[in-house]
DRENSERO-433180 format. One record per residue (C-alpha): residue in three letters; x, y negated, z negated. Coordinates in steps of 0.001 Angstrom, whole numbers, padded with zeros to 6 digits, always signed. Each point is the difference from the previous one (the first is absolute). Layout:
! DRENSERO-433180
ALAXYZ ...
! end
This chain:
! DRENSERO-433180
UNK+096594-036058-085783 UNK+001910+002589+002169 UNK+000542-001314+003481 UNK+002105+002262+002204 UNK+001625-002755+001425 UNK+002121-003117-001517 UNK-002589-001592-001927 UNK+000780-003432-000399 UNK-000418-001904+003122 UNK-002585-002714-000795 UNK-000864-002189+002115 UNK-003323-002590+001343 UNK+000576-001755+003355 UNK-002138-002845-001218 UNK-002080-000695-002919 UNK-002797+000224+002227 UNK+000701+003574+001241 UNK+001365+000682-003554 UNK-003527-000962-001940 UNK-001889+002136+002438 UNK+002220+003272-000799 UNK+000156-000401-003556 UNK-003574+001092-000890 UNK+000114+002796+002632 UNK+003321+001852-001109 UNK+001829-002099-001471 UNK+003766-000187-000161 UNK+003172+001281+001939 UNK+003460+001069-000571 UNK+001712+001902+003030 UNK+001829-001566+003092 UNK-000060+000542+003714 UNK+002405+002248+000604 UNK-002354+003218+001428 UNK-001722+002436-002315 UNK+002091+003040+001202 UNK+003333-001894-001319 UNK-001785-000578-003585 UNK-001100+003591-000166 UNK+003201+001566+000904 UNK+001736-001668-002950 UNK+001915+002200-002853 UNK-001234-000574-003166 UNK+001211+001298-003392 UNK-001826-001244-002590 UNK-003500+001777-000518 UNK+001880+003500+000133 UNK+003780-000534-000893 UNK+000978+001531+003255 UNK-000035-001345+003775 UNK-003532+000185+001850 UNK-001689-002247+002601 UNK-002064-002427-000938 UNK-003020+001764+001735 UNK+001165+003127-001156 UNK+000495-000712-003911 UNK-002997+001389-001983 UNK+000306-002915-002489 UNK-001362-003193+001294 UNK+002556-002228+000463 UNK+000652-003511+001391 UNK+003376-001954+001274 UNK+001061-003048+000347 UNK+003029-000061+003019 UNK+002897-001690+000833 UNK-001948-001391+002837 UNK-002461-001724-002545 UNK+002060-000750-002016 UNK+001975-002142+002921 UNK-003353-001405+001763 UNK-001019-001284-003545 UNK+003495-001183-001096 UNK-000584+001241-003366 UNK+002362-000713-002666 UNK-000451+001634-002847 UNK-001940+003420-000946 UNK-003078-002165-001006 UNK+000543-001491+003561 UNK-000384+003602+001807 UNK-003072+001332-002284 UNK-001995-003156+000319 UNK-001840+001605+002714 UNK-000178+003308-001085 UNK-003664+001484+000072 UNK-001633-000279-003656 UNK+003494-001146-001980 UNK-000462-002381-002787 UNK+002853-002595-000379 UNK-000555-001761-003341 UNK+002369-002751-001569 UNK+002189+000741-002951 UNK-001432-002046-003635 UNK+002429-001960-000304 UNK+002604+001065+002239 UNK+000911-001225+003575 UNK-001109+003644+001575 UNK-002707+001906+001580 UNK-001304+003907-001114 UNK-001754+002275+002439 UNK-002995+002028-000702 UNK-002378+002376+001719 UNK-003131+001957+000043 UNK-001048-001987-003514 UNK+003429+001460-001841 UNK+002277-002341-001527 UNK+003216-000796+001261 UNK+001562+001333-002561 UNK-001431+003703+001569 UNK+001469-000634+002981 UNK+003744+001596+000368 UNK+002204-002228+002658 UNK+003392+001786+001074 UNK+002471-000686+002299 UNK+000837+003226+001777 UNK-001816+002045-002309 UNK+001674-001622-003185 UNK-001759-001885-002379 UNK+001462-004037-000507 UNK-000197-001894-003100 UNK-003236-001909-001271 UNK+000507-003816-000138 UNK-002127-000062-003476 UNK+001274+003485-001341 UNK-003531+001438+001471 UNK-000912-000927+003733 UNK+001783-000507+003140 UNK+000200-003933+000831 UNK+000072+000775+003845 UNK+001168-003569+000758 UNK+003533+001180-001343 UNK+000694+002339+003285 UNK+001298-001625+003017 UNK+000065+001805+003240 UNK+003117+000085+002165 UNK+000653+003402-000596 UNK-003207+000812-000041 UNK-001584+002576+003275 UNK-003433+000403-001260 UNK-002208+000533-002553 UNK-002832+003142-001586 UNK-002848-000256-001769 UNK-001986+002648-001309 UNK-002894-000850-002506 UNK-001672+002444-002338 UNK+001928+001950-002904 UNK+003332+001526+001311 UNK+000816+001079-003205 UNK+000675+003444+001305 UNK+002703-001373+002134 UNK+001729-002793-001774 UNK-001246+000151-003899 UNK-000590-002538-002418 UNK-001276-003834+001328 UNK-001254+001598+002943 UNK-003666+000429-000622 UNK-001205-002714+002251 UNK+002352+000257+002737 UNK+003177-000028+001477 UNK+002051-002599+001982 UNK+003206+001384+001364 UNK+002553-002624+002004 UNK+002136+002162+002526 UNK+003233-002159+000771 UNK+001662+000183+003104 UNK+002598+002973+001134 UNK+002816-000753+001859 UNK+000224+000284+003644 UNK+003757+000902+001270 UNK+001528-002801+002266 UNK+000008-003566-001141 UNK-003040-002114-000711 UNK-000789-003051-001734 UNK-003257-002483-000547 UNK-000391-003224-001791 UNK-003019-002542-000779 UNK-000259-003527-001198 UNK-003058-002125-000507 UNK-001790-002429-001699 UNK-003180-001249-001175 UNK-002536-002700-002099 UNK-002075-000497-002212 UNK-001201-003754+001281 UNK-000849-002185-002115 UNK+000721+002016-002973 UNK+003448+000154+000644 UNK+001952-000755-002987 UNK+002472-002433+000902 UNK+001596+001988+003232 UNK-001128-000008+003644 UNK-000031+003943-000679 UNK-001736+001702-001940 UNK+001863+003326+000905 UNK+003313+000905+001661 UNK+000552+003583+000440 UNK+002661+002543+001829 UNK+001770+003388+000491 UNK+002053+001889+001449 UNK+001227+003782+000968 UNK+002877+001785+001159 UNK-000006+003711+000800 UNK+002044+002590+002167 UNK+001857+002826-000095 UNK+000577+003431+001789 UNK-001341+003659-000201 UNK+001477+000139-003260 UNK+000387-003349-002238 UNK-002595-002490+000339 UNK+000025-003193-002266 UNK-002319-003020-000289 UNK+000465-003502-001799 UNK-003176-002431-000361 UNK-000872-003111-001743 UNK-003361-002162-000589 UNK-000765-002910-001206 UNK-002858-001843-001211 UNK-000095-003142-001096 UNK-003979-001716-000860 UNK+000577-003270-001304 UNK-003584+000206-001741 UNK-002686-002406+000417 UNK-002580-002302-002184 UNK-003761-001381+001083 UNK+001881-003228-001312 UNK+003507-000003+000613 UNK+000563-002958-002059 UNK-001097+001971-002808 UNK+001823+001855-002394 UNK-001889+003038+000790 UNK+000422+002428+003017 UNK-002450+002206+000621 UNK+002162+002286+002166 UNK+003715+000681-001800 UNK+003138-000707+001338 UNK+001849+003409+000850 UNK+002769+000898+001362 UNK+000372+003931+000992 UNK+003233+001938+001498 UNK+000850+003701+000930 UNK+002625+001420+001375 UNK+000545+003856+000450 UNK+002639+002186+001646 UNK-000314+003817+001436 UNK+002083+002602+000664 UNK-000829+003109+001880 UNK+001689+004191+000306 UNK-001397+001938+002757 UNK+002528+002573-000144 UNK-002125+002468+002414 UNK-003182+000004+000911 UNK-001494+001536-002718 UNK+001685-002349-002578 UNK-000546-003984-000961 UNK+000695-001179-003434 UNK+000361-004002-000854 UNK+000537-002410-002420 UNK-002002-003526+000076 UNK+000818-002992-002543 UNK-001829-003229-000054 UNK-000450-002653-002155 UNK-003045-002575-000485 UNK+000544-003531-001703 UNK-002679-002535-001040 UNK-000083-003374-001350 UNK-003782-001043-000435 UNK-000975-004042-001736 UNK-003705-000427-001504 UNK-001271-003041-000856 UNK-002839-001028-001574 UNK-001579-001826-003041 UNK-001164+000945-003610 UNK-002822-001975-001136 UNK+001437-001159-003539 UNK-003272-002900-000732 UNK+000112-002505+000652 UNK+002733+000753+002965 UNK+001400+002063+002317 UNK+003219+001041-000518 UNK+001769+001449+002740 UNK+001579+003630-000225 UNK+002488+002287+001878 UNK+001459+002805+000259 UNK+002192+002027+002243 UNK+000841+003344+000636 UNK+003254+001720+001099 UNK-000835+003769+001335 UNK+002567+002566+001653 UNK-001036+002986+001037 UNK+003177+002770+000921 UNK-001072+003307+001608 UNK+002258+003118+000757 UNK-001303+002542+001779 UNK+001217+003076+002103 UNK-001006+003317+001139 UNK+000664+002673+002453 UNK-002087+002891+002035 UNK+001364+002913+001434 UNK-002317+002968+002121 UNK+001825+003394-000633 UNK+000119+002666+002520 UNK-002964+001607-001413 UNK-002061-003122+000725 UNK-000527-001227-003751 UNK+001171-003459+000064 UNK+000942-001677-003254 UNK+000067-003276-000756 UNK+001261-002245-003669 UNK-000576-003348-000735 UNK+001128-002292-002445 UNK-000752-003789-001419 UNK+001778-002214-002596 UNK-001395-003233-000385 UNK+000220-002846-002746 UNK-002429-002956+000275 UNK+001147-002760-002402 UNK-001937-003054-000550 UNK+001082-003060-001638 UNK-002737-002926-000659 UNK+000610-003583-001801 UNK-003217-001811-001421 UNK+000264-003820+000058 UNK-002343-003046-001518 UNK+000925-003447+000779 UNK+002917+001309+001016 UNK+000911+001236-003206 UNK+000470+003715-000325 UNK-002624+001899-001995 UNK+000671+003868+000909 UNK+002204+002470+001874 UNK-000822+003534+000706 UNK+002057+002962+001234 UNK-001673+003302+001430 UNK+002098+002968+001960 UNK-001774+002676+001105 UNK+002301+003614+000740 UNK-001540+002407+002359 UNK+001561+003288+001213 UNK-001554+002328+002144 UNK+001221+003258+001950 UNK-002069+002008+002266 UNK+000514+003478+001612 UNK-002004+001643+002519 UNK+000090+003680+001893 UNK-002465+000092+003673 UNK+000071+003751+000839 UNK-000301+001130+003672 UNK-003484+000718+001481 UNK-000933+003212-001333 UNK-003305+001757+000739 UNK-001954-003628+001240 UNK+001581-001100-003405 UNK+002385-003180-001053 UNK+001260+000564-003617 UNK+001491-003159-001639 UNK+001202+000182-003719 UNK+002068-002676-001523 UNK+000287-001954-003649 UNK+000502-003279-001002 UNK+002439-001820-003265 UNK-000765-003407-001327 UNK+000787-002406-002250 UNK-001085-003494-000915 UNK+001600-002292-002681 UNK-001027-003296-000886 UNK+001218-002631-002465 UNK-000898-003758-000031 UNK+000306-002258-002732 UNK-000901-004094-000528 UNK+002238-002046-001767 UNK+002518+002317-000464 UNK-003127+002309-001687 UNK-001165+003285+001138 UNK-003523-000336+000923 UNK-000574+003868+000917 UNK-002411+002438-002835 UNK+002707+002528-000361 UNK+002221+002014+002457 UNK-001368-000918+003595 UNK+001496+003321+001825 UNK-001763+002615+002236 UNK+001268+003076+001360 UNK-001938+002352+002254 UNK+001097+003754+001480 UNK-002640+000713+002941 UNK-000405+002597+002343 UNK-002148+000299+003230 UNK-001190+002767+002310 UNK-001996-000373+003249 UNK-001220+002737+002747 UNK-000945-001315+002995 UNK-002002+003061+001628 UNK-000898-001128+003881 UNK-002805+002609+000868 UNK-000414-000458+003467 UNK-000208-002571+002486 UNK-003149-001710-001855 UNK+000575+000481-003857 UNK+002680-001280-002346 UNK+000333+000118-003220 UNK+002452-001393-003091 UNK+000110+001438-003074 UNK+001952-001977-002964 UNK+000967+000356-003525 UNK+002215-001812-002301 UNK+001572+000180-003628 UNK+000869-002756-002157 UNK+001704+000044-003187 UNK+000022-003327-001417 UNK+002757-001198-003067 UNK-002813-001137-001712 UNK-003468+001282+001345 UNK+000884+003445+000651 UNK-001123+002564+002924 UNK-002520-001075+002537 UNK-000787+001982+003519 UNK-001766-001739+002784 UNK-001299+001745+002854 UNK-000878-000935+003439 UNK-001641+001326+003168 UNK-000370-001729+003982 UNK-002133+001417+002630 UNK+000671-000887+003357 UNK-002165+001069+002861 UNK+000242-000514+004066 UNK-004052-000588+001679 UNK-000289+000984+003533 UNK+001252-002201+002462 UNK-002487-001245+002705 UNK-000204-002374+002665 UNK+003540-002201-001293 UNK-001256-000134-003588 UNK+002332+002292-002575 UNK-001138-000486-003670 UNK+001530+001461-003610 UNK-001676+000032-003178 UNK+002028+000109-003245 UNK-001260+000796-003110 UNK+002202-000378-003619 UNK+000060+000418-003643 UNK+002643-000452-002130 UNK+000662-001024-004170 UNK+001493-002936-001174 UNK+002090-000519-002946 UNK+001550-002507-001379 UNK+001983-000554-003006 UNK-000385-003771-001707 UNK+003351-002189+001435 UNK+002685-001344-002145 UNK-001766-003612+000003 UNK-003312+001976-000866 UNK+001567+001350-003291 UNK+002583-002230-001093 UNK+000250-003426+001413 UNK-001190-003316-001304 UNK-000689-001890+003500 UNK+000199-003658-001904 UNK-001497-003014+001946 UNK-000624-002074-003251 UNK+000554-003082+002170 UNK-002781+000772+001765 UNK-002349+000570-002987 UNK+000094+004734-000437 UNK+002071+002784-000240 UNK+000034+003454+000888 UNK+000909+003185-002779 UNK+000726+003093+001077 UNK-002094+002645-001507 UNK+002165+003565-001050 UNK-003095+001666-000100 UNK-001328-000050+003140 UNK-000515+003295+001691 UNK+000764+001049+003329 UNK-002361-001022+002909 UNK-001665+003143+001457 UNK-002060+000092+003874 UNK-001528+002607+002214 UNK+000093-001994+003302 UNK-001953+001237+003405 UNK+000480-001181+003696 UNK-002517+000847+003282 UNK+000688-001383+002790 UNK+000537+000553+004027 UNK+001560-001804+002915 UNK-001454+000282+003670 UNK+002280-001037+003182 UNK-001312-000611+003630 UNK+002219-000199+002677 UNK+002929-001034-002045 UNK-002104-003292-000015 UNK-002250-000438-002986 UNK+000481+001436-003277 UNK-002545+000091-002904 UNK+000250+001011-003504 UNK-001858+000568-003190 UNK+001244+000746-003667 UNK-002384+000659-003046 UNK+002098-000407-003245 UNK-001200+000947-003662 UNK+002496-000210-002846 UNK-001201+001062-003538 UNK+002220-001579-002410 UNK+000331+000800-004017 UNK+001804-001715-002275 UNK+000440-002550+002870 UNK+002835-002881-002091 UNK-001010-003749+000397 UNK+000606-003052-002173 UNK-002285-000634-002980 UNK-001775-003513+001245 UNK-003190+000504-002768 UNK+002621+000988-003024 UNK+002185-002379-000275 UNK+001234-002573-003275 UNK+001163-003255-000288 UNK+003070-001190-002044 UNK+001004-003417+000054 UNK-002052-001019+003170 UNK+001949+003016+002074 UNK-002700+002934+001091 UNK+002191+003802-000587 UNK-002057+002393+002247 UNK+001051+003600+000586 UNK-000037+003223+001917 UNK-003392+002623-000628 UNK-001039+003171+001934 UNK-003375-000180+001880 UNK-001653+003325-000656 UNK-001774+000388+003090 UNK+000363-001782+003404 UNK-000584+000490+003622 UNK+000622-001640+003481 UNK-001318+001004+003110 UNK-000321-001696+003631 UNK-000086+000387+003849 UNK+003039-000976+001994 UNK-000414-000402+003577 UNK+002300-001321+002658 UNK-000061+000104+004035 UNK+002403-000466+002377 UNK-001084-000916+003905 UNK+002789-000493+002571 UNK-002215-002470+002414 UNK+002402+000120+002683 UNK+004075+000400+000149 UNK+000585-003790-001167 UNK-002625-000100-002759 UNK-000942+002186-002887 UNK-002637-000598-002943 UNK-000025+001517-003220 UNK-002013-000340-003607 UNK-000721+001638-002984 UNK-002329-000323-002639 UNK-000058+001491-003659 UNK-002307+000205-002732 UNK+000554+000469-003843 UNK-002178+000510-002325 UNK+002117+000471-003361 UNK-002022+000185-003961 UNK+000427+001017-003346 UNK-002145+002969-000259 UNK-000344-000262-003600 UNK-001558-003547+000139 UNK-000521-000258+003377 UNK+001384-002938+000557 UNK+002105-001473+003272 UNK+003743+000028-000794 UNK+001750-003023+000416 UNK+002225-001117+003409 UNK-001577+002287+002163 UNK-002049-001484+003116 UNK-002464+002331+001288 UNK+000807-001452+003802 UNK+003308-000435+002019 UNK+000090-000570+003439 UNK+002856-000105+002100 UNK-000007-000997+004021 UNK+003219+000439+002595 UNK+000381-000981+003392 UNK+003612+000290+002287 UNK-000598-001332+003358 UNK+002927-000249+002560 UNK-000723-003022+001378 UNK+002868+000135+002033 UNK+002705+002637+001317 UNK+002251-001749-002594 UNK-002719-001776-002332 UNK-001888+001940-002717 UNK-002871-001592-002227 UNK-000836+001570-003661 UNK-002974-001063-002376 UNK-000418+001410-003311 UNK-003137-000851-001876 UNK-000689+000847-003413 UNK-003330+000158-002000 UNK-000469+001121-003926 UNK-003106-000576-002091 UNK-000204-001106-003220 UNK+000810+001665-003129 UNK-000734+000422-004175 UNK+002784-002510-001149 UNK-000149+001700-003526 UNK-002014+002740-001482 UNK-001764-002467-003353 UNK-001105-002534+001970 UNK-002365+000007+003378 UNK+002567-002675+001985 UNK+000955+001458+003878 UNK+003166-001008+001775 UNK-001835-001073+003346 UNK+000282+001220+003325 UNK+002835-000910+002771 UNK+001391+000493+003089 UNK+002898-000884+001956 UNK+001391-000077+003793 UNK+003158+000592+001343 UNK+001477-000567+003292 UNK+003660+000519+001356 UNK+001258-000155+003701 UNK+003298+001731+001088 UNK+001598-001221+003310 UNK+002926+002045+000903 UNK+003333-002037+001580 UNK+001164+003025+001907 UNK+000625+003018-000844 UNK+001454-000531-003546 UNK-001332-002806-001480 UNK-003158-000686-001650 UNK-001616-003222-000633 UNK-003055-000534-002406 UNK-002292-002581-001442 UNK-003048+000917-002192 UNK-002404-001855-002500 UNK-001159+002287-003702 UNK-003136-000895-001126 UNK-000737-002189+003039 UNK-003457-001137-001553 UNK+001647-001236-003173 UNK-001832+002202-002615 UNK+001670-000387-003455 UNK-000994+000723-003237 UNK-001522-002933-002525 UNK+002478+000062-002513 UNK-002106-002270-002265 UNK-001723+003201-000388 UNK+001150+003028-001840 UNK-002444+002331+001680 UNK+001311-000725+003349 UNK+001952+002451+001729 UNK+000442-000398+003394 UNK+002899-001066+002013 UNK+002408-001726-001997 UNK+002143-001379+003069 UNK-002073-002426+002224 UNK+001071-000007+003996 UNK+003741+000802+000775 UNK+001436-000735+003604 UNK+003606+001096+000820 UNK+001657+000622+003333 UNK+003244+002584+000622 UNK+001973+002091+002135 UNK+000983+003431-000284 UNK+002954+001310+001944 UNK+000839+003849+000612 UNK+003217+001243+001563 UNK+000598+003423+000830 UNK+003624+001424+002264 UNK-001915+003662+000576 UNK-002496-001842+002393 
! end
């Protein structure tokens, strides 16, 4: 959905209040800071270059720093929870979450961090629980193939994490909370303990940052005297420094190193007959990122701007029964990517952009000291882009898009794209803009995809890659409008339609059996096609209380059989509320709804419907410092894990209380 304001600001005053909405509109995502604030903010994502939200003809939706702090997110999953229409699915397997939209998989949807792409947990999609967010500012989402824009893994969307710039004088900010699970606490009075902090300053010139997080979830079990936990036991950290160059005012070039670290516990239990014997295993995953760039706007007005990323992701896992060790299994995944990009100067009502893109993936991985990888798992890519954004007159808009692939191993591909944006009248407070898109997706099969043997033989399959598969292939088409009265109320509507060919899913219907372990694979779907309604409002009641929802609508099938495709509800609803109860006392609900969904293509079984409420209240202590208490999944909801089919909340409710603390010497 394409909301021109930040997007994720759930919230229900009461369940009573919250019930009534739901069938009406359904769900919210925005805050209460004022419509004109949310409209004037820069966004880059939709067109590579800088354009205000209201202005930018591709429909685009942010989460900000503000939501980010009223919801004290944690994470990445944390921040997109309440993003209109976003699909956060669980990991098989793995302690993680994927995010998916508009009926694509996640593994369609292209996360970067400033524009550059960051590692796949699995070798294929983004686990989004794996980004914490000190450094973060805010967050764009743009749904719908971008392909033109950012190339392969794009097709279904992009999510693009801006991190903070550096402010000269000295600043610094740190949090520290807390939280439970209840009774399924597993042997700790917390469940969670987590905390961060940031240092930045500088002068017109150097400007450096230092920042560390940490997250530490102790996991939790319906029976804590069990050997089973339903809910691992990880323990996250990052830490990243900055440095800045603004020689002049046309120049800023930087360098940014971080590094992630992981240590995640499962435990659960094989059934062996006539016992259960429990298993474990644990996983040991760092995660170190270089990256650095620089921009300079020459005196003819081009402005140029390079980018660069070197990242490793290395992932170490140990496989115990009974305590006695069974299997170990390396994987390292390589991935090098440099970007450049040329934005001429206006010229005739016209903004040229031309830029190109290098990449390269390597993976290895290998299980008892044994490669488990069909052949060379490498990718290379040379791409280049080219976009004219022609701006007619005050009323009409339009972006025109083309980009060239050449792939190491599936050769040349162009993908085109094309935005109309268009200004209605104004009358009587209301101002309203209709955007209309089309653009092709393309996407080449990942390195997991082709090569990798995803082995969970403990818990009864396997995956194969498939070196065969061919690229995934879409024509993707957006309609949509947003109307504004009075800076008050905003309303918006988005029609989506994706054809997809060749569309890559696993085998569930083809699959054998050796020695009691089921080997599935990787197969193209011909012919497939989503399509939906997002809508979303946003009503600012009065100065201390704003309401906002949003509902969407997918209706996703193979168009060769016909049939539903699997993990895709047809519903979600999403429903915000920020009331400032007090000059220094601010309430926010979040409330949640998703249908059910096709658990698996060969057999009829649905995941069933759920929903969820969140509440959090911020009390400020003077002017910098922040206290917080809030409850996740306040009515409880959590997923029967007794049944396979089930996939709805894993987590049950979660109550934690904080402070936050922000110091700043320029005010």
């Amino acid at each position: 959905m394409s909301l021109p304001f930040s997007p994720h600001r759930i919230c229900a005053p009461s369940l009573l209040l919250g019930s009534l909405l739901l069938p009406c509109l359904g769900a919210a995502t925005v805050h209460a800071a004022e419509v004109a604030d949310s409209l004037s903010t820069i966004v880059v994502t939709g067109t590579r270059s800088e354009k205000t939200l209201d202005e930018t003809p591709v429909p685009t939706e942010v989460v900000d720093a503000k939501e980010i702090a009223r919801t004290q997110a944690r994470t990445l999953k944390d921040a997109l929870e309440n993003v209109p229409g976003l699909q956060l699915t669980e990991i098989h397997g793995k302690s993680g979450f994927t995010v998916a939209m508009q009926g694509m998989t996640s593994d369609q949807v292209l996360v970067l961090i400033d524009g550059l792409p960051i590692s796949a947990s699995t070798g294929s999609s983004i686990d989004v629980s794996q980004y914490l967010l000190t450094e973060v500012d805010h967050i764009e989402v743009v749904k719908g193939a971008s392909s033109a824009q950012y190339g392969s893994s794009a097709m279904g969307g992009v999510i693009n994490v801006i991190t903070r710039r550096i402010a000269p004088g000295l600043s610094a900010s740190a949090t520290a909370d807390a939280g439970s699970y209840g009774a399924q606490n597993v042997h700790s009075p917390f469940g969670s303990a987590h905390g961060n902090l940031r240092v930045s300053g500088g002068n017109a010139q150097w400007r450096a940052s230092v920042a560390a997080d940490v997250l530490d979830n102790k996991g939790f079990a319906v029976n804590p005297d069990a050997w089973s936990r339903q809910g691992d036991a990880i323990r996250r950290e990052q830490y990243s420094g900055r440095l800045e160059w603004l020689p002049t005012s046309a120049g800023h070039f930087w360098v940014d190193a971080s590094t992630y670290r992981e240590t995640d516990v499962q435990r659960y239990e094989y059934f062996a007959p006539p016992t259960y014997v429990p298993q474990r295993k644990t996983e040991d995953i760092t995660r170190n990122r270089l990256t650095y760039g620089g921009q300079w706007r020459f005196d003819s007005g081009v402005k140029a701007r390079l980018t660069g990323l070197a990242e490793d992701y290395d992932s170490r896992s140990q496989e115990y029964s009974n305590q006695v060790g069974t299997a170990s299994r390396a994987s390292t995944l390589r991935t090098e990517h440099v970007s450049l990009q040329f934005d001429l100067p206006a010229w005739k009502r016209q903004l040229w952009q031309f830029g190109g893109d290098l990449h390269r993936e390597r993976l290895k991985q290998n299980a008892n000291g044994i490669s488990e990888l069909i052949g060379s798992a490498e990718r290379t890519s040379q791409e280049l882009f080219a976009q004219n954004d022609i701006i007619f007159n005050d009323t009409w808009e339009m972006v025109l898009g083309l980009r060239g692939q050449e792939d190491s191993d599936f050769g040349t591909h162009f993908a085109p794209k094309i935005g109309l944006r268009a200004n209605l009248p104004t009358a009587g407070g209301w101002r309203s803009v209709l955007r209309a898109n089309f653009g092709q997706g393309y996407r080449v099969p990942n390195l997991k995809e082709r090569y990798y043997l995803f082995d969970h033989s403990a818990l009864g399959y396997v995956v194969l890659g498939n070196p065969n598969l061919k690229p995934e292939a879409s024509n993707s088409f957006q309609f949509g409008g947003t109307t504004t009265w009075n800076e008050r109320l905003t309303l918006n509507a988005n029609l989506f339609y994706n054809q997809v060919r060749d569309l890559i899913q696993t085998d569930m219907e083809n699959f054998t059996v050796v020695n009691g372990i089921a080997a599935y694979t990787y197969r193209n779907v011909a012919r497939a096609r989503t399509k939906g309604l997002e809508t979303g409002f946003k009503w600012q009641a009065s100065p201390a209380l704003a309401w906002t929802g949003a509902y969407t609508f997918t209706d996703a099938k193979d168009r060769d059989t016909g049939q539903e495709l699997t993990r895709r509800p047809r519903n979600i609803v999403r429903v915000g509320l920020d009331w400032q109860m007090l000059p220094a006392t601010e309430l926010s609900l979040r409330a949640r709804l998703q249908s059910s969904e096709l658990a698996a293509s060969a057999s009829p079984e649905r995941s069933p419907g759920w929903s969820t409420l969140d509440f959090v209240i911020n009390q400020k202590l003077g002017r910098d410092v922040t206290a917080f208490f809030g409850v996740k999944n306040l009515t409880n909801r959590q997923r029967d894990f007794s049944n396979a089919n089930d996939f709805g909340p894993v987590a049950g409710r979660f109550v934690y209380l904080g402070a936050r603390i922000s110091l700043d010497a320029a005010r």
